[in-house]
C-alpha positions in Angstrom: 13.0 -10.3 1.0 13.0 -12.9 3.7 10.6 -11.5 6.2 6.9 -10.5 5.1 4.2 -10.0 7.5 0.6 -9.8 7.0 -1.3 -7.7 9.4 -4.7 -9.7 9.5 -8.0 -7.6 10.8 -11.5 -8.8 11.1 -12.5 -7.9 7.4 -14.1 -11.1 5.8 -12.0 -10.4 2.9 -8.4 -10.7 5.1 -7.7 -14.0 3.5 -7.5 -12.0 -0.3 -4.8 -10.0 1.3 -3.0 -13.0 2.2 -3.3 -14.7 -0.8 -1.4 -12.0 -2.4 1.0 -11.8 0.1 1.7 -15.8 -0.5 1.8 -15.5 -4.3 4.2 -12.2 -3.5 6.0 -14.4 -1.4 6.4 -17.4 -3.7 8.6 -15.0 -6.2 11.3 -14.4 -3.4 10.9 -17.7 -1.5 10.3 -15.5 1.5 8.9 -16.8 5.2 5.5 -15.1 5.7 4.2 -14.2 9.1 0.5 -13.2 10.2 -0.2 -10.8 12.9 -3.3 -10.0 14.5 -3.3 -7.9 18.3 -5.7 -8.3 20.7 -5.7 -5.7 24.4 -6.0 -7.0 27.7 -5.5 -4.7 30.3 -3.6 -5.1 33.6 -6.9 -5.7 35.3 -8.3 -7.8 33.3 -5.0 -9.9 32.8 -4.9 -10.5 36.2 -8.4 -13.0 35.8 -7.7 -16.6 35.1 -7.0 -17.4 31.8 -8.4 -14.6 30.5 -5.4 -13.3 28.5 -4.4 -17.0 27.3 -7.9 -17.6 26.1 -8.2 -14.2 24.1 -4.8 -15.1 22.4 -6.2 -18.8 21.7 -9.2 -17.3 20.2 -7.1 -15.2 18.1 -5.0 -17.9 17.1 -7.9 -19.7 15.8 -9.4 -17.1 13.8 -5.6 -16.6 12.0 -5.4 -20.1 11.5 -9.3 -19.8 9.8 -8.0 -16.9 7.3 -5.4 -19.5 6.5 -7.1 -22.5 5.7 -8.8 -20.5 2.8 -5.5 -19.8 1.2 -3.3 -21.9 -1.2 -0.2 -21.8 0.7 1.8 -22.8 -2.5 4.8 -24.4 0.1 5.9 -21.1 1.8 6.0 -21.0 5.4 3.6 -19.5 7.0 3.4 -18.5 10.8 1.6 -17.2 13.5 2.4 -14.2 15.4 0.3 -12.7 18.5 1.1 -9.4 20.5 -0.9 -7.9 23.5 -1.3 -4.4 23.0 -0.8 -1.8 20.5 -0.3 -3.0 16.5 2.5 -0.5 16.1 4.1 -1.5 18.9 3.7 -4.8 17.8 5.1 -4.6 14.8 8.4 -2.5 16.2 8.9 -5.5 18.6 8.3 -8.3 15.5 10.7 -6.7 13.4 13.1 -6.0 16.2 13.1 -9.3 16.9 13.0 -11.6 13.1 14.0 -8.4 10.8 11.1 -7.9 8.8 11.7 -6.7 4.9 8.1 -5.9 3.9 4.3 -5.4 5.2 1.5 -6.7 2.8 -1.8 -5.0 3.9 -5.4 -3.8 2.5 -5.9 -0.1 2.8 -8.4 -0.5 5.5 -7.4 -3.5 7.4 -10.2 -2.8 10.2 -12.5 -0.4 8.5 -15.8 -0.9 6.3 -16.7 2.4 5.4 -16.1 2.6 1.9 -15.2 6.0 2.1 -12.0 5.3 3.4 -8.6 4.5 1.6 -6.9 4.0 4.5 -8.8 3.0 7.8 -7.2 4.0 11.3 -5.4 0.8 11.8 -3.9 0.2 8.2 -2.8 3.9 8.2 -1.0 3.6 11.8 1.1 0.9 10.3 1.7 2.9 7.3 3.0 6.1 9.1 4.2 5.1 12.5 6.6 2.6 11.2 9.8 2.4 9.5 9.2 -0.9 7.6 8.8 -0.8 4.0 4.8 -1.4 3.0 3.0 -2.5 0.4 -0.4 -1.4 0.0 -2.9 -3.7 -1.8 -6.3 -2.7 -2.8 -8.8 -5.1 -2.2 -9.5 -7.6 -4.7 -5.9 -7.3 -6.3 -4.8 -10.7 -7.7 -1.0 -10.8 -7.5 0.8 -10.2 -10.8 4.0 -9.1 -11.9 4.8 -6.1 -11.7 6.3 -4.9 -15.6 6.0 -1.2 -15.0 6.6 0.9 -12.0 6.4 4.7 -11.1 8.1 6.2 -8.6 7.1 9.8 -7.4 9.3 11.7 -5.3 9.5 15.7 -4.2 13.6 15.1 -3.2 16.0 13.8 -4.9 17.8 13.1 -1.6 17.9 9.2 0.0 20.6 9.9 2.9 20.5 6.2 2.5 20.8 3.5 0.0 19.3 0.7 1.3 16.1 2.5 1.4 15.7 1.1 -1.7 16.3 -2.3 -1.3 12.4 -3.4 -1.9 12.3 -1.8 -4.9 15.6 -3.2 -6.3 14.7 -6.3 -5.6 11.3 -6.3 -7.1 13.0 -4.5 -10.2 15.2 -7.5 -10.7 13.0 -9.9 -9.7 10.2 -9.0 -12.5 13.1 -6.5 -14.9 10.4 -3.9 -14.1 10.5 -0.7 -16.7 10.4 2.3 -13.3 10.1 5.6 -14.4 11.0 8.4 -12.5 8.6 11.1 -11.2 9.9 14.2 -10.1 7.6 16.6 -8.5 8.7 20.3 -7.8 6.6 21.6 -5.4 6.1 25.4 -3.9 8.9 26.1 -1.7 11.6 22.9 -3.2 14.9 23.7 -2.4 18.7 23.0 -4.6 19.3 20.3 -2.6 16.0 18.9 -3.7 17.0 19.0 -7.0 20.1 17.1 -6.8 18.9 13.2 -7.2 20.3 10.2 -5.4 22.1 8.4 -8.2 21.2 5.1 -6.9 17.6 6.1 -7.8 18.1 7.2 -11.5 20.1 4.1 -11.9 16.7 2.0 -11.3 15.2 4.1 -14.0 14.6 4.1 -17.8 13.4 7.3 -18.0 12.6 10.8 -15.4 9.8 13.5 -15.7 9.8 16.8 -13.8 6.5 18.0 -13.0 5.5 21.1 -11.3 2.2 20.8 -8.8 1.1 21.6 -5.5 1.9 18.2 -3.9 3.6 15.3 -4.5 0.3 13.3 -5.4 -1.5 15.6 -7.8 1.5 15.0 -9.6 0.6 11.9 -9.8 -2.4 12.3 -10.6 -1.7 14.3 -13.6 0.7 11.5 -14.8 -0.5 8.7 -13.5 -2.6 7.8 -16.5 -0.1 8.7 -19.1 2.8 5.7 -17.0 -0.2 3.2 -16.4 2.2 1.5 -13.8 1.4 -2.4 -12.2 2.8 -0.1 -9.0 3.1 3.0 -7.8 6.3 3.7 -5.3 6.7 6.7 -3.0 8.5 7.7 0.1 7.2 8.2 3.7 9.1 10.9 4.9 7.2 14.1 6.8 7.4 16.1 4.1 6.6 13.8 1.4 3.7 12.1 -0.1 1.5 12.0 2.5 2.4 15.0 3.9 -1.1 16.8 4.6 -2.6 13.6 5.7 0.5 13.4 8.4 -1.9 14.3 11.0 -4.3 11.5 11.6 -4.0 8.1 10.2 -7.4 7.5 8.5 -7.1 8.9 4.7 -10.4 9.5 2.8 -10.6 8.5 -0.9 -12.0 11.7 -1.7 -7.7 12.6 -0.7 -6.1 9.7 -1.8 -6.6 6.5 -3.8 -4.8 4.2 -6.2 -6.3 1.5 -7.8 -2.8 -0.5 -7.9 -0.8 -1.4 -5.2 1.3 1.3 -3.8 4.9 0.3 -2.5 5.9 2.7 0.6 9.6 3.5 1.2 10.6 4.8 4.8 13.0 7.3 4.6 14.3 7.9 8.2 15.7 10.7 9.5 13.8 13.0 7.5 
């Protein structure tokens, strides 16, 4: 992993999420990169200075969530974009490759109600770049043993994977397998990528509604450091596809969860 970004909101708490992201970071030597987005529209851009002082201002405010950090020697830079976050991040990665997104669940949102708040669940969804989802307060450790819940056995392709290789050998994780049949699975379902099962020690089918009440039924029984899944649009999040905010009352894990785009779904 060479790439990480950090998306940074205005939560007082954004430099917890980048403290995990540095010790993360520190395991794989990897370069990290902080993002924040600001909007200036064509009007307003066309005032003096206005646009150059905005991205100033949120230069400085970056550069204040990382001066309460310890760094540890990785590299850490700034990065700025005018406009949209997703579109943002599309352009980052397009143009350094980016291997992984640390984030809160709600990067811009206080309610507590929330697991994932409209800008955190945007990135989430709308992108194709692997993400991993730290609750807040998480102190970065090792991850020993990882479950990974899936309703297909089907990954059309391999590097899709790649994150959770890496972590695997980086930390010889134990990942157990977590097959979920759910109403209306088909044969091709059933038929699992053998790249997967050759991460895993072991493999439980499950029969449930959704992907995540299978997960909650077994979630206790694993105790995984880290919970893995696939965003695909008829996969994990699939009833929560709709909008981007996710309540808690829906969804929530208390350790970090590891999202795998699968494109092409």
């Amino acid at each position: 992993m060479k790439n990480i970004l950090v998306p940074i909101g205005t939560s007082e708490n954004a430099h917890e999420t980048l403290q995990y992201a540095v010790d993360f970071a520190t395991e794989f030597d990897s370069n990290i990169y902080v993002m924040e987005v600001f909007s200036v529209s064509a009007s307003a851009s066309s005032l003096a200075n206005i646009r150059e002082k905005l991205d100033e201002s949120t230069k400085e405010h970056i550069k204040g969530v990382i001066d309460k950090v310890d760094a540890r020697n990785i590299n850490i830079k700034i990065a700025t974009y005018n406009g949209d976050i997703v579109d943002g991040l599309k352009d980052i990665d397009r143009d350094l490759g980016i291997d992984l997104i640390i984030l809160a669940p709600r990067s811009n949102d206080i309610r507590e109600e929330y697991y994932l708040g409209n800008t955190s669940g945007k990135i989430v969804k709308q992108t194709d770049i692997p993400t991993l989802i730290v609750p807040k307060g998480t102190v970065f450790k090792p991850f020993k043993t990882i479950l990974t819940a899936f309703k297909s056995g089907v990954l059309k392709q391999k590097s899709i994977l790649n994150p959770l290789v890496e972590i695997k050998k980086k930390f010889e994780s134990k990942v157990s397998l977590l097959f979920v049949k759910t109403p209306g699975y088909t044969k091709e379902d059933l038929k699992i990528n053998m790249s997967l099962m050759g991460l895993s020690s072991e493999l439980t089918q499950s029969e449930n509604p959704s992907t995540y009440l299978g997960v909650l039924q077994h979630f206790e029984a694993k105790h995984p450091d880290l919970l893995c899944v696939f965003r695909r649009k008829r996969g994990f999040f699939k009833k929560l596809w709709e909008r981007n905010t996710i309540l808690k009352s829906e969804f929530y894990a208390p350790v970090p969860v590891l999202v795998l785009s699968v494109k092409k779904d």
